[in-house]
N, C-alpha and C positions, 0 to 999 in steps of 0.2 A: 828467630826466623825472619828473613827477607827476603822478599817480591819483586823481583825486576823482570820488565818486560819490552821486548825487543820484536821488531819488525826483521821479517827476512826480504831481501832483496828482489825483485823481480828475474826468474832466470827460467832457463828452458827446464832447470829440473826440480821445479815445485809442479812441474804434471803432475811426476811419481811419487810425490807428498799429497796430493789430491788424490792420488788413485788410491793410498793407503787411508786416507779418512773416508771414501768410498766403500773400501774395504769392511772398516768397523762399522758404518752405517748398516752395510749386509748383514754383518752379524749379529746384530742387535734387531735386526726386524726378527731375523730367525729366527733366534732363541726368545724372541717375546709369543710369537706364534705357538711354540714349542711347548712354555712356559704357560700358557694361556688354556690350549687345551689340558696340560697338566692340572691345572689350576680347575680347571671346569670339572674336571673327575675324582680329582683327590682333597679338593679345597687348600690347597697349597702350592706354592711356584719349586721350581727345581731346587735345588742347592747349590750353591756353585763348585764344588766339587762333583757333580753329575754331570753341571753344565759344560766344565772344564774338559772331565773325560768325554763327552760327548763331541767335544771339537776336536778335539785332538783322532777321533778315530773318523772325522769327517775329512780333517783335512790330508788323513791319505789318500782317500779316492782320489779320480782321475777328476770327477766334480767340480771339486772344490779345491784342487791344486795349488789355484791361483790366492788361495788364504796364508798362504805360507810367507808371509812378509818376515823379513828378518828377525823382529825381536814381537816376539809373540806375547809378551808380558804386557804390550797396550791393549791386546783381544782380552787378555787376560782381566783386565784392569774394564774393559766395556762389558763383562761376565759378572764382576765383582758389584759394580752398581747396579746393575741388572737385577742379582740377587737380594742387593738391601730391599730395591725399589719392591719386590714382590714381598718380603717379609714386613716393609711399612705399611700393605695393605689388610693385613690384619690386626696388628699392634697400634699403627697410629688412623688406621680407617679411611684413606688415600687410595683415589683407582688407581689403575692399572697401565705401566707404561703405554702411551700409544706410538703407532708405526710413524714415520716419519719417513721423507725422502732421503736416500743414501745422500745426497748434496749437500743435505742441510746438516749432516753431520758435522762437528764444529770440534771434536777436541780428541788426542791423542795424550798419553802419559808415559812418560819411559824415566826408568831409574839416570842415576847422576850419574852409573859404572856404567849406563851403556848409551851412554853421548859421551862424543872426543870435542875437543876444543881445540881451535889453531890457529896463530896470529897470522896476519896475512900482510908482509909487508908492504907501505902504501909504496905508490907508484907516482911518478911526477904530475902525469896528466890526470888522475885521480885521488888526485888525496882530498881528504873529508876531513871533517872539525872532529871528527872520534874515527880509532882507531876499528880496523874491520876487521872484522874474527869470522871465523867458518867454524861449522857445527855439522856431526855428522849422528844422523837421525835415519835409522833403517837402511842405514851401508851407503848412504850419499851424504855427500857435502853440501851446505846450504850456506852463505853468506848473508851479515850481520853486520849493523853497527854496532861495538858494545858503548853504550853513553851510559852506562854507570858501570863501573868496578866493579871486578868480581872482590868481597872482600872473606868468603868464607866457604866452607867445601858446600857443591853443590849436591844437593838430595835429591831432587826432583824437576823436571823438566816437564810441563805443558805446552804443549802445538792446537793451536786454536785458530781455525780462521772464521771470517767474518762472510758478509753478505755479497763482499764485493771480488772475495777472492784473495783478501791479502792473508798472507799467514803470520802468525806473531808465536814467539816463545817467550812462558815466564817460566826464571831463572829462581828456584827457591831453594834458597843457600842458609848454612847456619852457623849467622852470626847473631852478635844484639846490634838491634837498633835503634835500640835508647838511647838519646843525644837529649842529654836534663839541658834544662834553660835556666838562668836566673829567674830568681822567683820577684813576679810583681807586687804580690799582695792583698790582690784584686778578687772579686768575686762578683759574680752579674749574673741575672735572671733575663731569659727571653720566653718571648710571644711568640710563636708561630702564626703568620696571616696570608692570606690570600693576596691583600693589597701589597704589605710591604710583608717581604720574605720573612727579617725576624726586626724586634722591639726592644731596643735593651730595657732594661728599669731606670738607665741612666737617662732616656731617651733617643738614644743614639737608633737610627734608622738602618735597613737594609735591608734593599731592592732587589728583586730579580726579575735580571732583563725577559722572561718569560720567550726562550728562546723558542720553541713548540711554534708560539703565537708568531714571532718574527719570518717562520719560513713556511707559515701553513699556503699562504698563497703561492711559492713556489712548488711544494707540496702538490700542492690539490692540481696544480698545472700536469704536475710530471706525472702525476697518479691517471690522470686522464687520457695524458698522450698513448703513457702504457696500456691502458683499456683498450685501445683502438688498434691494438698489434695483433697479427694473427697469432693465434698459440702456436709454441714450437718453435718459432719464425727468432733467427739472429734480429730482427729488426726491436723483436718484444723481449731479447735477453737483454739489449742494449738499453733498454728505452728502464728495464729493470734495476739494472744496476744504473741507473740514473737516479731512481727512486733509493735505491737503498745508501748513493751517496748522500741525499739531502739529510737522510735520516740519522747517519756516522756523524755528519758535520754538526746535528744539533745535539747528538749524543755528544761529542768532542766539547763543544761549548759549553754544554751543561756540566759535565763531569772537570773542564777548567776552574769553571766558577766556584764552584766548590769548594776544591782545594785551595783556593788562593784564599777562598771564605774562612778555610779552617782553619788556613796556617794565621792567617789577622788575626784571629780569633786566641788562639793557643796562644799567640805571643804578646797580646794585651792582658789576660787573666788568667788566674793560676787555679780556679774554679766555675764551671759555668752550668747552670742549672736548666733545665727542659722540663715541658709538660710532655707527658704518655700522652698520644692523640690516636684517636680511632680514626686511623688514614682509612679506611674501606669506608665510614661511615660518610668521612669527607668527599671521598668519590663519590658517591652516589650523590649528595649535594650539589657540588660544585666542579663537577665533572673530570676534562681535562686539565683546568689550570691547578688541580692537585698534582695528579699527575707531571706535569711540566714543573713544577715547583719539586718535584722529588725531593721530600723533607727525609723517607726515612734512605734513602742514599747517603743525601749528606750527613745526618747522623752517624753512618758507618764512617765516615772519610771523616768526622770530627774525630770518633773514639780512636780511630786511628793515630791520627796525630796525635791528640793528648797522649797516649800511651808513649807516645815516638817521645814527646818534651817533655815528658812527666808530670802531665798536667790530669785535672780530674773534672767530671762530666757524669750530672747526676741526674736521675729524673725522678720528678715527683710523681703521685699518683693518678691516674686519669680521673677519679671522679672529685678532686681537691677543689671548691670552688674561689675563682684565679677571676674573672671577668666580672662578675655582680655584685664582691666585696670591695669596699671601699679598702685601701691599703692602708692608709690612715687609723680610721676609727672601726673596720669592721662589721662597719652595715653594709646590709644587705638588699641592693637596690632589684628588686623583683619586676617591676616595670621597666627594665633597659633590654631595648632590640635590639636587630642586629644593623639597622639602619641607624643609630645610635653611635657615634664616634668618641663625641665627650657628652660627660653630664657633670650635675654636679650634687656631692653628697648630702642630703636633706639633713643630716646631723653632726655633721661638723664644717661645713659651707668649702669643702675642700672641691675646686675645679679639676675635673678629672681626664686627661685623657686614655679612650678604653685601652687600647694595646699597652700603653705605658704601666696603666695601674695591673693587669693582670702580667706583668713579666717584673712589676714592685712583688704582687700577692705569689709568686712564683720562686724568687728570690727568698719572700721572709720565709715562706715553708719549705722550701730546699734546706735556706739554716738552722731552721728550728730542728728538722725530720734530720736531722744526722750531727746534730749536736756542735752545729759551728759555732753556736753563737746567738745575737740577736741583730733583727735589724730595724732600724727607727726612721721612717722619711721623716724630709726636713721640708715645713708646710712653711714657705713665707707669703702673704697678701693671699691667703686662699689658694696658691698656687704651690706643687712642688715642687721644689729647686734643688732637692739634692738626696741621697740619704746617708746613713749612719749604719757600722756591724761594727758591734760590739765583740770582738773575736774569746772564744771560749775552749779552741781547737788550736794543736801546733798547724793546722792547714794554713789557717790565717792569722797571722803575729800580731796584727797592727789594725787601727781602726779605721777604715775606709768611707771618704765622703766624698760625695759627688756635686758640683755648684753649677 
């Protein structure tokens, strides 16, 4: 399976693409209300084959006429989640969808057999670095750059727009997208920190530029100017989507980083180890710059990739103690705060720095915990300079040291 996602072009007829995600937003408040007092009296939500016949004899009245959008299988498909959402309220113990504004409605689904695709040949005065494809989505044509190939039948198409108005479709076609890599031989442990994003055990460093932090002043400005508009008033939609550009652009930059993170990442080591962290816990501590740091994002955009280069990405257990062991000799320094950067170990005189030593202590029990191997740092003048894995696994062929 693969993901590709495209922007539609600015035109006069993304109205009646709006009017249709307007549409499904109606019908999701409906059948939640609907759903709700069914729920109140019988202790259970409709079915979605209730729900299903239930629209369908709705939308011949005179009413509701205007439900009849072309390919009815997206109503069908905002019925369908509808339905899980009220069956996870007693199986998994989750309230109860709530109402939202038909606006904020964000996504549409229609099968691969009922979107057409058509090459659009360029024109002198208009030609673009990719080739422009039109797509027809509820009996209209929408225009598209395609910047990645289609390389396999497509299955499903999602229409999703944002805060701003822009509409995007992802393309999910089935092919493989496994592209293996030469193998490095490599294996490393990291830290996750607050200060610096991640710690290898090699000691290699990385930063995030904490973009949140870069634009709160811009932020907190536009957020203000918008408080001062009267409701209603074009001057407060304006001044809105002002607000919700700042907000894209640091979603855009963070979600950059990321992947450029992941893809360095996957193409330096052929194994990379993590600690399980209790992000809710972290929030409540350290508030937004968890938040802005988005560790378990980029954990999703790591596995990703790995899977894409045929790489492997493990994690150890959350209560595995990784920060108060010495890597070295295995004591355990019960006095080290969190104001505490380095220390040094009282029973083998080893100088320690903290992030480093627990993404060493992360490393040795990722290899140990699935049978790589072993691994031995290399202590020269009281200091580490390097380590040693003794490979025990076809994952890793060769002994790897770091200087």
């Amino acid at each position: 399976m693969r993901n590709t996602k495209h922007k539609l072009f600015y035109d006069k007829t993304l109205k009646s693409l709006h009017n249709d995600f307007d549409i499904c937003g109606i019908v999701r408040n409906h059948f939640i209300a609907l759903c709700m007092r069914y729920f109140r009296r019988y202790g259970k939500g409709l079915s979605y084959a209730k729900m299903s016949a239930h629209l369908t004899k709705l939308k011949k009245l005179e009413k509701y006429k205007h439900w009849n959008i072309p390919y009815s299988w997206a109503l069908q498909n905002v019925l369908k989640r509808l339905a899980q959402s009220f069956r996870e309220m007693k199986t998994l113990g989750r309230g109860h969808p709530h109402f939202k504004s038909c606006k904020k409605h964000k996504g549409m689904t229609f099968r691969g057999g009922q979107v057409k695709f058509e090459y659009l040949l360029p024109k002198q005065k208009n030609e673009r670095n990719h080739p422009t494809y039109r797509i027809r989505l509820n009996g209209r044509w929408y225009r598209f750059a395609l910047h990645r190939p289609i390389e396999g039948k497509i299955i499903q198409v999602q229409v999703t727009r944002d805060a701003l108005g822009d509409v995007y479709i992802t393309l999910t076609e089935a092919c493989n997208e496994v592209r293996p890599e030469p193998k490095t031989g490599q294996a490393e442990g990291f830290d996750m920190g607050i200060k610096d994003f991640l710690t290898g055990s090699d000691g290699e460093r990385y930063t995030s530029p904490m973009f949140y932090k870069q634009n709160a002043n811009k932020l907190a400005k536009a957020q203000k100017v918008h408080s001062r508009k009267v409701k209603g008033s074009n001057n407060r939609e304006r001044e809105r989507k002002n607000v919700a550009r700042i907000h894209k652009k640091t979603e855009n930059q963070r979600t950059d980083h990321h992947w450029k993170l992941a893809i360095d990442l996957c193409q330096k080591f052929d194994i990379l180890f993590f600690e399980d962290l209790n992000l809710r816990g972290m929030k409540a501590l350290f508030g937004k710059q968890v938040s802005d740091l988005a560790f378990g994002a980029f954990m999703r955009k790591l596995k990703h990739q790995s899977n894409k280069r045929n790489r492997f990405v493990f994690t150890i257990g959350r209560w595995t103690p990784t920060t108060k062991c010495c890597c070295v000799c295995n004591h355990k320094n019960d006095n080290l705060t969190l104001e505490d950067r380095e220390w040094t170990c009282r029973k083998c005189d080893t100088h320690l720095d903290r992030d480093q030593n627990a993404a060493m202590n992360i490393l040795k029990e990722g290899v140990a915990s699935f049978g790589l191997g072993v691994v031995r740092p290399i202590v020269l003048l009281g200091k580490i300079v390097g380590y040693s894995v003794e490979a025990s696994s076809s994952l890793l062929k060769s002994t790897i040291a770091f200087a």
